[in-house]
Backbone as a chain_set.jsonl record, in Angstrom:
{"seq": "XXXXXXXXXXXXXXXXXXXXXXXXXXXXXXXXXXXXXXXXXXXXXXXXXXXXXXXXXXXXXXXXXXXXXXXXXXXXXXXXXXXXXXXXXXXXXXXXXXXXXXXXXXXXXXXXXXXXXXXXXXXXXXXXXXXXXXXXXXXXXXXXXXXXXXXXXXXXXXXXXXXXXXXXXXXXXXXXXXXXXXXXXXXXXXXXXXXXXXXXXXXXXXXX", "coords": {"N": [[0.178, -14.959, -31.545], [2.279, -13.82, -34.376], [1.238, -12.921, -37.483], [2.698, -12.154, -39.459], [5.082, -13.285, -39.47], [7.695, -16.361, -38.942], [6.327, -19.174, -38.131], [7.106, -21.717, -35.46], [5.909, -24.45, -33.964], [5.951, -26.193, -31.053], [6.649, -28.812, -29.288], [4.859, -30.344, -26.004], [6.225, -31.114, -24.184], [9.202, -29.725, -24.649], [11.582, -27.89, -23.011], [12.909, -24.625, -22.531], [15.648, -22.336, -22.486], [16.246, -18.791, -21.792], [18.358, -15.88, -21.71], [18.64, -15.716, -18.545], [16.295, -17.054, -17.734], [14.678, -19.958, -17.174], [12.442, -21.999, -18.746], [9.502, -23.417, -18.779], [7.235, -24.887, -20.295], [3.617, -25.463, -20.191], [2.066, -26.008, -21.932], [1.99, -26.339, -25.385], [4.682, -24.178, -27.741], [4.691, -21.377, -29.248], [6.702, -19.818, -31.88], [7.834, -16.811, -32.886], [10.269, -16.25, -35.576], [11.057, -13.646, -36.879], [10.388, -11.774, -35.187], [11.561, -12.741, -32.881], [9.905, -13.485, -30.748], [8.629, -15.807, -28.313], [5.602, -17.14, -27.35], [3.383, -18.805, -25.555], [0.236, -19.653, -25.243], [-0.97, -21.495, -23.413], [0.46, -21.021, -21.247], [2.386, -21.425, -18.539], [5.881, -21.647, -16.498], [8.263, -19.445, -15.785], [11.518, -19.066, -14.63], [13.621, -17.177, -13.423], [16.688, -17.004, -12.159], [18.809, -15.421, -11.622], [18.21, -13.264, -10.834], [16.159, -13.822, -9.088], [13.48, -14.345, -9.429], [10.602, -16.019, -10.014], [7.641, -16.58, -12.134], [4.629, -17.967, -12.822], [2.113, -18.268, -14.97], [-1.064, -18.885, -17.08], [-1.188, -17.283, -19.778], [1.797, -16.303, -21.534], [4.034, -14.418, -22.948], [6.991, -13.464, -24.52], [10.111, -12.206, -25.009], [13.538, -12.874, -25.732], [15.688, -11.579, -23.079], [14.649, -9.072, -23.264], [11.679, -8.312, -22.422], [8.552, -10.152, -20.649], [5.273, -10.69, -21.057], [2.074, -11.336, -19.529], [-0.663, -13.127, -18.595], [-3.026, -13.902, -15.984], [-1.709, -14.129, -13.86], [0.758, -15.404, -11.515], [3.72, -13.613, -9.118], [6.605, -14.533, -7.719], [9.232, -13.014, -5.83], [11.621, -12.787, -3.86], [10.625, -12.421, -0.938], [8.277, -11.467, -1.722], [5.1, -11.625, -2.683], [2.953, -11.84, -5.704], [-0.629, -11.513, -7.257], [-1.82, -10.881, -10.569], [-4.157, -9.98, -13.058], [-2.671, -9.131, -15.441], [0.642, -8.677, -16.109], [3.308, -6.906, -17.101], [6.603, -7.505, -17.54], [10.154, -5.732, -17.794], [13.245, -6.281, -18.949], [15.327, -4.735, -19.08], [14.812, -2.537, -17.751], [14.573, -3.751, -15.026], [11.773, -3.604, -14.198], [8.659, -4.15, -13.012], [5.136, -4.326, -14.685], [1.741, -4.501, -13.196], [-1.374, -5.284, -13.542], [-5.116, -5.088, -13.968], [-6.213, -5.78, -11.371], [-4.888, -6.937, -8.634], [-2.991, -8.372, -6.328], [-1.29, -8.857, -2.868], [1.751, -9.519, -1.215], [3.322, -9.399, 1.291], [6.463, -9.699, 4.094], [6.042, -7.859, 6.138], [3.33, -6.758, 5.45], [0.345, -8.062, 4.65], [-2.455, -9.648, 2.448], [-3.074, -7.454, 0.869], [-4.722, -5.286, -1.391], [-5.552, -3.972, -5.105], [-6.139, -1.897, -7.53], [-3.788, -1.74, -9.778], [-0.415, -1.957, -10.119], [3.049, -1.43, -9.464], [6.492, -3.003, -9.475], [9.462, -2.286, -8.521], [12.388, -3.942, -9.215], [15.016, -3.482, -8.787], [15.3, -1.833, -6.961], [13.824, -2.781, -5.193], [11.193, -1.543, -4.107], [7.931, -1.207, -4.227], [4.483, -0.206, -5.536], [1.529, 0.496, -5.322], [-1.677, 1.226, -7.023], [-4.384, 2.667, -6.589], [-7.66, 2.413, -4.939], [-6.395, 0.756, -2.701], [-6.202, -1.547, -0.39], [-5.765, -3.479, 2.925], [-4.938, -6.188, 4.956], [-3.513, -6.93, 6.986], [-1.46, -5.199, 8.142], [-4.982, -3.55, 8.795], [-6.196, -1.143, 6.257], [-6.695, 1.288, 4.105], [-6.176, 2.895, 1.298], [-5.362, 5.456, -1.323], [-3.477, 5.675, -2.545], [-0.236, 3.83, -2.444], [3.162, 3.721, -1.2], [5.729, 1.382, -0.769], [8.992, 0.8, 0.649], [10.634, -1.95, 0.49], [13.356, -3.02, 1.426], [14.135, -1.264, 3.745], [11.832, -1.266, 5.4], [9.43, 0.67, 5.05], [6.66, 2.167, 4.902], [4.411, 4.075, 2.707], [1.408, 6.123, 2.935], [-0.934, 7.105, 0.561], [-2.967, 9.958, 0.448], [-7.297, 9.714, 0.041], [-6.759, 8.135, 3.212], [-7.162, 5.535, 5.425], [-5.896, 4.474, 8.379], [-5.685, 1.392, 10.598], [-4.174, 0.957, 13.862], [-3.042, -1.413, 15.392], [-2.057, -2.325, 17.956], [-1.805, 0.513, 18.918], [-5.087, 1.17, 19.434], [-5.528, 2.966, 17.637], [-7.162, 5.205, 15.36], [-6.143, 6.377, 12.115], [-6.192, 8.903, 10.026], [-6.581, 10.717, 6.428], [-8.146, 12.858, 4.838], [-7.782, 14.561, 2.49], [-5.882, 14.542, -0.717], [-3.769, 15.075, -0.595], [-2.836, 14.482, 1.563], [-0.286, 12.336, 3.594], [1.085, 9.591, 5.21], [3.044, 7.684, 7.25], [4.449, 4.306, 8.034], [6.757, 2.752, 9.667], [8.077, -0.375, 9.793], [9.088, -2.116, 12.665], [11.322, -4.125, 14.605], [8.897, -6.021, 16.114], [7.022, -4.67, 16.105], [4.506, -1.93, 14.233], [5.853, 1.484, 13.757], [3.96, 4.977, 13.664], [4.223, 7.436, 11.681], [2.878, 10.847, 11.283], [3.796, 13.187, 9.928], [5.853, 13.17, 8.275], [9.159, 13.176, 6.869], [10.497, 15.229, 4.814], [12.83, 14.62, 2.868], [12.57, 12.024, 2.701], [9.665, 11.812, 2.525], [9.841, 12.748, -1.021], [11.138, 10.866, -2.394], [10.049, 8.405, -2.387], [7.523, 9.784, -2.929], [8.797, 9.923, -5.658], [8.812, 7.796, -7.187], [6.155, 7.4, -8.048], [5.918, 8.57, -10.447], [7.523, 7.381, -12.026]], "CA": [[0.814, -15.292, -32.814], [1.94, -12.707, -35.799], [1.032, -13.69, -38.787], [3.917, -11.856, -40.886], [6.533, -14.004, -38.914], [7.329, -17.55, -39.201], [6.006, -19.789, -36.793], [7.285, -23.036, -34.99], [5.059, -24.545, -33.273], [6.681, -27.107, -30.464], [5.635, -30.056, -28.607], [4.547, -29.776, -24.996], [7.599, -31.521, -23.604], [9.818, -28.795, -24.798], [11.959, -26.989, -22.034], [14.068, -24.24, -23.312], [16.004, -21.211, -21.769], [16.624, -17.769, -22.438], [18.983, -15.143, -21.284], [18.77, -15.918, -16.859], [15.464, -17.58, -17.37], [14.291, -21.202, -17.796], [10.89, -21.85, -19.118], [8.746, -24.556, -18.33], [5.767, -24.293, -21.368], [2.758, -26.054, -19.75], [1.716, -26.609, -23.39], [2.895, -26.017, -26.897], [5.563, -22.645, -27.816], [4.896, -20.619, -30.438], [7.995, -18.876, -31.525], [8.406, -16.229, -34.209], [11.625, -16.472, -36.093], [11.594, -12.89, -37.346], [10.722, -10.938, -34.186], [11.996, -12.997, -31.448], [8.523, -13.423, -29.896], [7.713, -17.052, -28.155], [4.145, -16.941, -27.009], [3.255, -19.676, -24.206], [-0.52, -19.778, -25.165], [-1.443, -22.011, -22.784], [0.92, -20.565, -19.978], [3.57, -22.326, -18.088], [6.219, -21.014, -15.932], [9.598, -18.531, -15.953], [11.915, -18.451, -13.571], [14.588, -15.879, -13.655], [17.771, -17.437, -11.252], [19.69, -14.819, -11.394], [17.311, -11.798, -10.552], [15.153, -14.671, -7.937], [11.968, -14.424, -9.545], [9.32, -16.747, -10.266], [6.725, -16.534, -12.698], [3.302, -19.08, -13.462], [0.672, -17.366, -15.829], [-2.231, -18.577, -17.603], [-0.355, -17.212, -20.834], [2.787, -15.839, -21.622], [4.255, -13.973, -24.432], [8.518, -12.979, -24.277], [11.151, -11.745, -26.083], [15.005, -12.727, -25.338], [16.4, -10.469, -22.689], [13.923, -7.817, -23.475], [10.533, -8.729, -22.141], [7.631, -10.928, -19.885], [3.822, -10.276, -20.758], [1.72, -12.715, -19.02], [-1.934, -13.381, -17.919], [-3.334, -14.85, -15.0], [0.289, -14.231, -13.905], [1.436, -15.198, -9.989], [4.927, -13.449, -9.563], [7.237, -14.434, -6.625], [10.369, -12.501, -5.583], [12.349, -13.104, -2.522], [9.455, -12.795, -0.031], [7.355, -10.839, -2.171], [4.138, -12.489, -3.895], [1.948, -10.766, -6.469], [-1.707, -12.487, -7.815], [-2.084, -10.214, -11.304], [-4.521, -10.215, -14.054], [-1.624, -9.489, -16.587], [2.005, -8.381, -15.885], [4.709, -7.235, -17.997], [8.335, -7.01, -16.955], [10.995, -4.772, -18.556], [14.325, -6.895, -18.252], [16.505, -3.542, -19.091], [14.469, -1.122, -16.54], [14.266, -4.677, -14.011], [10.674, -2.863, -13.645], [7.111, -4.809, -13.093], [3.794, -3.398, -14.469], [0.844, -5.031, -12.619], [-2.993, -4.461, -14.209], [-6.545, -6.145, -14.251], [-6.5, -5.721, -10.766], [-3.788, -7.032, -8.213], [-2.797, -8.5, -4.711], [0.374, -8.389, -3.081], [1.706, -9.845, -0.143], [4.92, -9.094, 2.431], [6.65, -9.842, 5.578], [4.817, -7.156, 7.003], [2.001, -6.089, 4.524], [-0.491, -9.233, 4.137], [-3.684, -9.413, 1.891], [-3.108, -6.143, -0.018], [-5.226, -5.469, -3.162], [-4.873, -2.76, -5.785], [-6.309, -1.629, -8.94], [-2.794, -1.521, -10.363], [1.122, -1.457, -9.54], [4.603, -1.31, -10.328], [7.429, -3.175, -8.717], [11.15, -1.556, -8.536], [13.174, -4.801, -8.228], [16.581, -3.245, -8.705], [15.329, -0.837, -5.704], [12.872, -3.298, -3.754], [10.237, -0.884, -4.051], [6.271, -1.698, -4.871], [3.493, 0.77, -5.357], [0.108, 0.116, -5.67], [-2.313, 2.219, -7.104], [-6.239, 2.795, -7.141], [-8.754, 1.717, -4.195], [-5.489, -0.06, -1.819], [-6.77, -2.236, 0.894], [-4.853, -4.436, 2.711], [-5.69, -6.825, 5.837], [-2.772, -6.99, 8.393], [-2.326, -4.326, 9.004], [-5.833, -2.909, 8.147], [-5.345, -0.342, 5.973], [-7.537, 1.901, 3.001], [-5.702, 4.256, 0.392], [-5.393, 5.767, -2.508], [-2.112, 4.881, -3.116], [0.44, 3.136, -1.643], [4.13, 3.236, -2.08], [6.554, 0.82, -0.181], [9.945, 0.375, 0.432], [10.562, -3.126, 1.007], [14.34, -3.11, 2.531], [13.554, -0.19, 4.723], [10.243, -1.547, 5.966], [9.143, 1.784, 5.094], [5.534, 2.326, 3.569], [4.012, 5.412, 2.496], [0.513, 5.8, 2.542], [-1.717, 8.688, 0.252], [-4.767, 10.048, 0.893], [-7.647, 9.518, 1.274], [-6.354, 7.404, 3.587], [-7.582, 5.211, 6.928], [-5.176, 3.304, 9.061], [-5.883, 1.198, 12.041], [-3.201, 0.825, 14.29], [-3.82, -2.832, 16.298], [-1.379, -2.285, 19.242], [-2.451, 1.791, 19.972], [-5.85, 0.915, 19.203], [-5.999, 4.477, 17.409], [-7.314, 5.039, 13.808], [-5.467, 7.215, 11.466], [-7.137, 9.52, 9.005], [-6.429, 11.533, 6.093], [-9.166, 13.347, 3.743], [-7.545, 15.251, 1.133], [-5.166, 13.549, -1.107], [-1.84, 15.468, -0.104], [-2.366, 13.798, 3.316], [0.171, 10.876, 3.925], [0.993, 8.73, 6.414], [4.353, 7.057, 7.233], [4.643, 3.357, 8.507], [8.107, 2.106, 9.521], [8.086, -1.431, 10.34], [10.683, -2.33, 13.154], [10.682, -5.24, 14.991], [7.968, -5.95, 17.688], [5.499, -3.533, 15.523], [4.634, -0.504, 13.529], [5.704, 3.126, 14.294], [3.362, 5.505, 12.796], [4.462, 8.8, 11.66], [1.512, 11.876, 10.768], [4.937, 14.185, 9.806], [6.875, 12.339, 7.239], [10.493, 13.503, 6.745], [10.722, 15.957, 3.476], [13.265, 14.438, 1.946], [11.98, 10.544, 2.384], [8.377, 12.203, 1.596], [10.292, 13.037, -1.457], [11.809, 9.864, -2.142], [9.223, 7.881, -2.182], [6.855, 9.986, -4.05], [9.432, 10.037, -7.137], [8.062, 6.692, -7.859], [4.754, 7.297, -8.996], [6.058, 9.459, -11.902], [8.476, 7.025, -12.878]], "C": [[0.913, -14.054, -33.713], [2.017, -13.131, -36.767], [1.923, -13.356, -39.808], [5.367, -12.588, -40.404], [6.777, -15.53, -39.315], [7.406, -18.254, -38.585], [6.288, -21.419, -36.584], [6.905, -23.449, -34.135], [6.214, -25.963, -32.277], [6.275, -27.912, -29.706], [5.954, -29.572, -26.568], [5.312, -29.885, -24.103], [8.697, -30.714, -23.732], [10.479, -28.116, -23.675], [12.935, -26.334, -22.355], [14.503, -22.666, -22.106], [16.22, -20.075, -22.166], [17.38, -17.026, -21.476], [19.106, -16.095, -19.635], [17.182, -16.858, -16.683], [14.947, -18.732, -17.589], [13.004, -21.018, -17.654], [10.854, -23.13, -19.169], [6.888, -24.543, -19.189], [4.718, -25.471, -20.189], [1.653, -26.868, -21.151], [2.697, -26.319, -24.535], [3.57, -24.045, -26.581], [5.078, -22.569, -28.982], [5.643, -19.526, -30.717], [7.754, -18.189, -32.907], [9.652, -15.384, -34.557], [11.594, -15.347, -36.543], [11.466, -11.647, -36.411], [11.278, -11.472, -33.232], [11.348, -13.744, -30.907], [8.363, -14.996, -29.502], [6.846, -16.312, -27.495], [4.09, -18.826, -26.313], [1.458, -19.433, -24.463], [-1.455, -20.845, -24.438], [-0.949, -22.313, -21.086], [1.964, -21.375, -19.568], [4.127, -21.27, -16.757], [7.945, -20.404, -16.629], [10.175, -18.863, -14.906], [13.307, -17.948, -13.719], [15.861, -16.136, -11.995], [18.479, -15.92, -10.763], [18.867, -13.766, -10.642], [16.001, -12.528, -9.31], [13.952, -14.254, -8.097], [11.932, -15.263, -10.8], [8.199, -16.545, -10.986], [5.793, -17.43, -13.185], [2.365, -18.155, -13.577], [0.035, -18.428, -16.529], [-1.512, -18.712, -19.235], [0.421, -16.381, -20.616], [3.236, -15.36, -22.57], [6.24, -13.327, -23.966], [9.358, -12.728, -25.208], [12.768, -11.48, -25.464], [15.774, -11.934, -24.566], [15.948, -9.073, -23.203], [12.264, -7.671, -22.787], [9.793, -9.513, -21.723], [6.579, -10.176, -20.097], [3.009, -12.049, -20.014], [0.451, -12.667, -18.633], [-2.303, -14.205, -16.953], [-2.431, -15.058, -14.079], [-0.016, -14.678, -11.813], [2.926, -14.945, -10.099], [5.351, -13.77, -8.275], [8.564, -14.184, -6.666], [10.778, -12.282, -4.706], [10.994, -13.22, -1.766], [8.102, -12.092, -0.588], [6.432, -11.774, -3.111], [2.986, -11.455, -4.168], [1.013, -11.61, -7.153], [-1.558, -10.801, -9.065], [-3.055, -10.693, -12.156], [-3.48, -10.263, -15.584], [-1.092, -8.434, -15.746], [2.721, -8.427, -17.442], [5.919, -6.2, -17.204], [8.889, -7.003, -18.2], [12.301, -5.196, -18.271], [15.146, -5.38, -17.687], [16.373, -2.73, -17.351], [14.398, -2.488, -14.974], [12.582, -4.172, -13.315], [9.402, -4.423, -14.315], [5.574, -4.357, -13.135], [2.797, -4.385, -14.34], [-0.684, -4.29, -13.378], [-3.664, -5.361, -13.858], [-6.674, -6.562, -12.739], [-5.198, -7.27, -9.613], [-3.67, -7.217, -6.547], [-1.332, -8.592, -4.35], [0.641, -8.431, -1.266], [3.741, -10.056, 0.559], [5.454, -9.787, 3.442], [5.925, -9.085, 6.449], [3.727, -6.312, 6.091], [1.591, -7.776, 4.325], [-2.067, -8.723, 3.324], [-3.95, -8.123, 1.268], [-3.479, -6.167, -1.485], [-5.347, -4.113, -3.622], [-5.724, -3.006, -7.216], [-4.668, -1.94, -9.958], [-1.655, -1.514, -9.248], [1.917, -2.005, -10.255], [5.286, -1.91, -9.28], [8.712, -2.92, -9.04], [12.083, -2.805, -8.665], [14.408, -4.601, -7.815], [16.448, -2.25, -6.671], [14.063, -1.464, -4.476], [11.743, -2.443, -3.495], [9.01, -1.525, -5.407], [5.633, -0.352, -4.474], [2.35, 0.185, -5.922], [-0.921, 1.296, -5.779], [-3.892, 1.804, -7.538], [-6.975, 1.45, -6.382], [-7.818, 0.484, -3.043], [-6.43, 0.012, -0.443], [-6.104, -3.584, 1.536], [-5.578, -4.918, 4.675], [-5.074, -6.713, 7.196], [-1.739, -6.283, 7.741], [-3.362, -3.83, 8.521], [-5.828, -1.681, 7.979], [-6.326, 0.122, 4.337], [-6.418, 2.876, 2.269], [-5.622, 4.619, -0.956], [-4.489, 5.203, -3.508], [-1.168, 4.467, -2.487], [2.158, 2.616, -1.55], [5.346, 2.516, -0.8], [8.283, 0.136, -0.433], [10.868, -0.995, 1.402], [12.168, -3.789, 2.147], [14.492, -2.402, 3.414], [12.867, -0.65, 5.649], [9.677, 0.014, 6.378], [7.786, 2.119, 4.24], [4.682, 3.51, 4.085], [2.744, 5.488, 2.374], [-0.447, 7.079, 1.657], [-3.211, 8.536, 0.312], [-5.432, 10.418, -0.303], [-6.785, 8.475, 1.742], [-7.141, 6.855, 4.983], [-6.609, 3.903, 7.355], [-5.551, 2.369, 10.441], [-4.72, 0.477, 13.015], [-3.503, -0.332, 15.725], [-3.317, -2.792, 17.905], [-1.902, -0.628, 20.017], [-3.958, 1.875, 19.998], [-6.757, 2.334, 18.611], [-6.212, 3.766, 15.602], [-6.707, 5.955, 13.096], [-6.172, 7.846, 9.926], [-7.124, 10.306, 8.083], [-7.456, 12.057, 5.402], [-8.979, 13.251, 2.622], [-6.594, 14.263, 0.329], [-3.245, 13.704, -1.593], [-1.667, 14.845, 1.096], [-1.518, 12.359, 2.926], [0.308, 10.509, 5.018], [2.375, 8.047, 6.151], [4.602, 6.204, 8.635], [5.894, 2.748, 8.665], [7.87, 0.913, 10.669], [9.468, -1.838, 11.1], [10.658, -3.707, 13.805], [10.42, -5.114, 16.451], [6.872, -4.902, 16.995], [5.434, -2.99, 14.388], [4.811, 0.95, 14.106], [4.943, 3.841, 13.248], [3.317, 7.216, 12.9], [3.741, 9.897, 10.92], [2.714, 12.961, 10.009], [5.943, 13.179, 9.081], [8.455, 13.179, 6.924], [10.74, 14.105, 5.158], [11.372, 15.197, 2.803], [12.932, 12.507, 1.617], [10.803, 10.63, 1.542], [8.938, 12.071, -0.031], [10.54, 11.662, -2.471], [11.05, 8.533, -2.804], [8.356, 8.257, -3.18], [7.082, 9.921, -5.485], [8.766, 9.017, -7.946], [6.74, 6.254, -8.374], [4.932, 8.174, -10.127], [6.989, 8.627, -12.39], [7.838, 6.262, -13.793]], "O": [[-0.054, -13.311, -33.877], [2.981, -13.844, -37.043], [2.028, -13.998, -40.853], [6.473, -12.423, -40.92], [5.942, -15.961, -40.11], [8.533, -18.414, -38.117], [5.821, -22.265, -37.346], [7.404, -22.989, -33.108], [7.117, -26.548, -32.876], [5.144, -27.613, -29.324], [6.809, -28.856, -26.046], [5.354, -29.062, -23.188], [9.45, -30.908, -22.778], [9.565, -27.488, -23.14], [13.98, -26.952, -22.557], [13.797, -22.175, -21.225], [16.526, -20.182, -23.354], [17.197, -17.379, -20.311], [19.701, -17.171, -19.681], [16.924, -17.321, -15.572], [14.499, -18.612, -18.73], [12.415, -20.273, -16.87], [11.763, -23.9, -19.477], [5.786, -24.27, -18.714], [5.335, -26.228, -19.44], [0.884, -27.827, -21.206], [3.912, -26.123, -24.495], [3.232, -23.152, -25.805], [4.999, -23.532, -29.746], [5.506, -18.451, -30.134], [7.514, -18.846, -33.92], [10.008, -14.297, -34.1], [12.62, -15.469, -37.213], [12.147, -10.64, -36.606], [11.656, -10.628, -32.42], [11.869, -14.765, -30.458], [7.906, -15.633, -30.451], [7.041, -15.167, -27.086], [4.758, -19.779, -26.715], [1.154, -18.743, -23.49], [-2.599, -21.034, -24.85], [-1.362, -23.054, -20.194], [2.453, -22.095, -20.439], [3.436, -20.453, -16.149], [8.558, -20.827, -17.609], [9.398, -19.034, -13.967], [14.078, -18.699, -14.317], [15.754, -15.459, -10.973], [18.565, -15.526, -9.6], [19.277, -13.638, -9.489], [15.123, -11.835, -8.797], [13.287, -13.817, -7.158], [12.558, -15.348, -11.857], [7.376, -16.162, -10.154], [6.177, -17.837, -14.281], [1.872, -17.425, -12.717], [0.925, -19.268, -16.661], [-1.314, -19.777, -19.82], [0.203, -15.579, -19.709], [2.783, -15.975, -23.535], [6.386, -12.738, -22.895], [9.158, -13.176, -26.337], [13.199, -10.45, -24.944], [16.701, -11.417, -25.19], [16.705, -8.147, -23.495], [11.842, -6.514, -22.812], [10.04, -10.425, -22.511], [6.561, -9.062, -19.573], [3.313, -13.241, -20.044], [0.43, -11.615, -17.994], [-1.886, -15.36, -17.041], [-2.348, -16.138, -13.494], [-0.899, -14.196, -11.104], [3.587, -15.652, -10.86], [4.565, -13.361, -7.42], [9.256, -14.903, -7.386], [10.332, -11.198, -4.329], [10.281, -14.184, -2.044], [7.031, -12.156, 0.015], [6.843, -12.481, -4.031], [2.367, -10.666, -3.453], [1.546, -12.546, -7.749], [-1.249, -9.729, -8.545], [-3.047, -11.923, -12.213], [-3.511, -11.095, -16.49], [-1.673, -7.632, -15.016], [2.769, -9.23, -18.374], [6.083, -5.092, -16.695], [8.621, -7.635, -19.222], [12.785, -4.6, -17.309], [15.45, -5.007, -16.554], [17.123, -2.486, -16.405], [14.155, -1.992, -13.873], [12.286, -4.365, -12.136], [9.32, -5.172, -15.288], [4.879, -4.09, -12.154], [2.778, -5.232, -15.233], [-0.917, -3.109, -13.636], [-3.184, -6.416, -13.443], [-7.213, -7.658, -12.584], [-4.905, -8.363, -10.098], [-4.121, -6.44, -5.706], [-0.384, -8.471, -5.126], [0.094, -7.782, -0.374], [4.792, -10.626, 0.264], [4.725, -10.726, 3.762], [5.267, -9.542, 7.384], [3.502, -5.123, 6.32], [2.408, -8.602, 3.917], [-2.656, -7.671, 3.572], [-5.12, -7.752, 1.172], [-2.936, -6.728, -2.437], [-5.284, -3.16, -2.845], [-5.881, -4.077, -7.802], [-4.88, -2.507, -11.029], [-1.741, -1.237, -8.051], [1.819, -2.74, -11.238], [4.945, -1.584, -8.142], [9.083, -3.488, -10.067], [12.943, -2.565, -7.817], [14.961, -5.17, -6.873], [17.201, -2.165, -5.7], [13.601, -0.966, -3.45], [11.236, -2.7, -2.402], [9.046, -1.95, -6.561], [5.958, 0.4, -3.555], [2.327, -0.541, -6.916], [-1.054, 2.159, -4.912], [-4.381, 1.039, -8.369], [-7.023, 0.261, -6.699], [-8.41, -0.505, -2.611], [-7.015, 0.88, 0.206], [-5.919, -4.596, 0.86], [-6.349, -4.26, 5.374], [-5.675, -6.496, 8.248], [-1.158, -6.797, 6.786], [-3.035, -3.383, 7.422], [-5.593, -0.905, 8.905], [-6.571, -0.781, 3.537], [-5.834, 3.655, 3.023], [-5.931, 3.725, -1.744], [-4.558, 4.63, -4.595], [-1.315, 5.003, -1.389], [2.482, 1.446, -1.756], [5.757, 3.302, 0.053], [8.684, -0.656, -1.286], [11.461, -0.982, 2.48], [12.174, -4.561, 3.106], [15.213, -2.945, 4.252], [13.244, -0.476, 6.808], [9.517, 0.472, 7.509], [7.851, 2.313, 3.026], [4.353, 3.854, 5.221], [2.479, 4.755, 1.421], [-0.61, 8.093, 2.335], [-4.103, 7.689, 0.268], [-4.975, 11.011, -1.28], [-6.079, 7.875, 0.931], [-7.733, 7.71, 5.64], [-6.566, 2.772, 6.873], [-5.679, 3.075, 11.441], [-4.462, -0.696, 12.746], [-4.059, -0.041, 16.784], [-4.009, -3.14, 18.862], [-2.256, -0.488, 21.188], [-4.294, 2.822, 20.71], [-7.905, 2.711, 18.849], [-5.845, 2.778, 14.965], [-6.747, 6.893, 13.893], [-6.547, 7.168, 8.969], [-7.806, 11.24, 8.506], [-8.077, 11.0, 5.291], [-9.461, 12.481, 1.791], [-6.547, 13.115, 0.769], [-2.31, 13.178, -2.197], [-0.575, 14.665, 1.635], [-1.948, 11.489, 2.169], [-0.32, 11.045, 5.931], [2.794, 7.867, 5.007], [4.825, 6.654, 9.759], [6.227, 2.096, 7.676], [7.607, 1.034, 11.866], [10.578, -1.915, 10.574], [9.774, -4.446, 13.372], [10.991, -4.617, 17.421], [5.921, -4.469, 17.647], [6.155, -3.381, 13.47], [3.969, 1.475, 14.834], [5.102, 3.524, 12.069], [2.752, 7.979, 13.685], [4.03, 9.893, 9.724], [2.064, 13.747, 9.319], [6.76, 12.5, 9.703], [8.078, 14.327, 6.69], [11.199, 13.312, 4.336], [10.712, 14.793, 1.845], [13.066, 11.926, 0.54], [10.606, 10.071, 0.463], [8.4, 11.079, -0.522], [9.831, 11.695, -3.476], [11.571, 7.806, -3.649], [8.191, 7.552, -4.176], [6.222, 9.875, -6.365], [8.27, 9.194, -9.059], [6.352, 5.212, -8.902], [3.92, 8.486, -10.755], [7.483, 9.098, -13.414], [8.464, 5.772, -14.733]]}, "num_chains": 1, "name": "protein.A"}
C-alpha cells in the first residue's frame, strides 16, 4: 500500500484485466489511483495470453503494462517452470528477475536450483546464477546460462558435469573454464572447446 495515494480496496470476487493479462486476485485488490499500483496482498494469479505466461504468487504488486513484483511466485512459460522467492518482470525489456533463491525446470534441464536468475523471454534464454545444481542431468556451477531454442547450455566454472551415457565426469577449476552442452535428440553432446563466437553470445547475458 502507499499511503500518499488513494486507495480502493475491492472485494475478493473481483476479476479484472490489464494490458495482455487477466488477474485472478485470490483475495482483496488494493489499487492506487495516483500511481497506477494494484497490490494483490494476499496473491492470486496473472496470466499474460499473449506473451504465454503464467503467474501464481503468494503476493503481487503491478503496474499497467509496466510491471509484475510477486512473492512466493511460480512462473510458467511454454515448457519452462520457475519456483521463486520473489520475481519481477519488466513488460518493456519482456525480462524476468528471479531472487530469494530459485528452481527451474526444462525439457532437458530438470531439478535445477540457483541463488538467482534472469529469464530472456523475447530471446528464450535463462541464466542462473550462484551455487547452480541441477539433477538430470547432474550438474554443479557457478553459473549457468541457457539457450532454450537451441538446446544449448553454457556452463561456468567451477564447474562438475556428469555425463550419464559416457559415464565420464567433466571438470573445470578456475572460473574462465566452461563447458558446452548441446542437447540433440537421443542425448547430450559435450563440448570442452566452445565456439568463440557462441562463447561470446552467451556470455553477453550476464552483463545485461
Amino acid at each position: 500500500m502507499r499511503g500518499l495515494g488513494f486507495l480502493l480496496l475491492l472485494g475478493a470476487a473481483f476479476a479484472a484485466s490489464f494490458a495482455a493479462f487477466s488477474v485472478e486476485p485470490a483475495g482483496d485488490q488494493v489499487v492506487d489511483l495516483t500511481t497506477g499500483v494494484t497490490t494483490l496482498p494476499e496473491g492470486g494469479r496473472l496470466v499474460d495470453a499473449e506473451r504465454g505466461i503464467a503467474l501464481e504468487a503468494d503476493w503481487i504488486e503491478y503496474k499497467e503494462g509496466a510491471f509484475v513484483r510477486a512473492r512466493g511466485a511460480r512462473l510458467a512459460h511454454g515448457d519452462l517452470r520457475f519456483e521463486a522467492g520473489e520475481i519481477v518482470y519488466t513488460a518493456e525489456e519482456e525480462r524476468v528477475e528471479l531472487g530469494g533463491g530459485v528452481r527451474f525446470s526444462s525439457r532437458e534441464l530438470k531439478g535445477l536450483s540457483a541463488e538467482r536468475g534472469v529469464l530472456y523471454l523475447k530471446d528464450r534464454v535463462a541464466v542462473l546464477l550462484g551455487g547452480v545444481e541441477g539433477e538430470a542431468p547432474r550438474l554443479r556451477a557457478r553459473a549457468l546460462v541457457a539457450d532454450l531454442d537451441e538446446g544449448l547450455v553454457l556452463l561456468l566454472g567451477p564447474f562438475r558435469y556428469e555425463d550419464p551415457e559416457l559415464g565420464l565426469v567433466f571438470e573445470g577449476k578456475g572460473e574462465d573454464a566452461t563447458l558446452l552442452l548441446r542437447f540433440v535428440e537421443g542425448g547430450v553432446e559435450v563440448e570442452t572447446e566452445v565456439p568463440p563466437e557462441l562463447k561470446a553470445r552467451l556470455l553477453a547475458y550476464l552483463g545485461s
